[in-house]
C-alpha positions, 0 to 999 in steps of 0.5 A, a space after each residue: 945237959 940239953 937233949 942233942 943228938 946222940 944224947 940218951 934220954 930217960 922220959 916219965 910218960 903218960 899216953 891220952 886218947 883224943 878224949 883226955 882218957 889215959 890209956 898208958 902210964 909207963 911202969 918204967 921210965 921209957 930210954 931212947 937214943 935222941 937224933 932219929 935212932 927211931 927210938 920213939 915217935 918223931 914228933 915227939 923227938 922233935 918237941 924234946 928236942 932242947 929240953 933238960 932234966 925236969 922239963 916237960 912236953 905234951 905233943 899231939 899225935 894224929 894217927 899217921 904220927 903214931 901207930 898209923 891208920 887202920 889197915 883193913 888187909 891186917 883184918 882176916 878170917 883164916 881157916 879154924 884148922 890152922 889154929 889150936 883147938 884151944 884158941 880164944 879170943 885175945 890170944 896173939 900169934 906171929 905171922 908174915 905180911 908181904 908190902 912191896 915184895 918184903 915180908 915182915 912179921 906181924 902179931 895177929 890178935 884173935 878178934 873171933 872164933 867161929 866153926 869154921 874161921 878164926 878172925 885175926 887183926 894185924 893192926 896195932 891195938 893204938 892204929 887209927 887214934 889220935 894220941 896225946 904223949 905227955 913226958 917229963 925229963 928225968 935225966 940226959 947224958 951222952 951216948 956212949 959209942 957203943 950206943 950210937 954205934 948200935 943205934 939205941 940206948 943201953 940199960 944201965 949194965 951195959 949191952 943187953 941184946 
């Protein structure tokens, strides 16, 4: 079977940076609905487009077909009394971002901790690199109605959300 909309497809994948350094190898094989459901990177979906069962495609991504370009107002020195007294360096909170008067939210990283400020950094680790996605086809099928009805893919026992 073709990859068409409305299809569920299952992809091997491996993510380069722009110097042929891998930077991901899925664990597992990577689901998403075909037809832009936003299950994976457009410009990927268009190169998998048609393609069957052990195909291959290799796509280049600039950063505005990825994770987007760094945003300098994601980068922020909050007060150290709003942390634990137990924060490092790696570790990861929830908070809110206002862009044209919605708030979503947004993981913050701990880039430094200071006396007095902790440094957080919003942006996606990938932001601001250019990728190369490489996938195999590992199998196709139609979506069911349930699928396209919730607009992604299910696990193979059904609805898992």
């Amino acid at each position: 079977m073709k990859i068409i909309k409305n299809s569920v497809v299952e992809l091997k994948y491996e993510v380069f940076d722009a110097d042929g350094e891998l930077i991901e190898r899925g664990k597992r094989p990577l689901t998403y609905l075909h037809g832009g459901h936003a299950g994976i990177f457009p410009r990927v979906e268009e190169a998998l487009s048609g393609k069957e069962e052990g195909e291959s495609v290799k796509v280049s991504l600039a950063p505005a077909d990825a994770f987007g370009e760094r945003d300098p107002g994601l980068v922020r020195a909050e007060p150290r009394s709003r942390f634990p007294e137990s924060v490092k360096v790696g570790m990861q909170f929830q908070g809110e971002v206002s862009h044209d008067d919605h708030a979503h939210t947004v993981v913050f990283e701990v880039i430094e901790v200071g006396a007095d400020t902790v440094k957080v950094d919003g942006n996606h680790p990938l932001a601001g690199r250019a990728l190369d996605f490489r996938a195999k086809v590992l199998s196709v099928r139609p979506a069911s109605a349930e699928e396209i009805a919730h607009g992604h893919a299910h696990g193979p026992d059904g609805h898992h959300h």
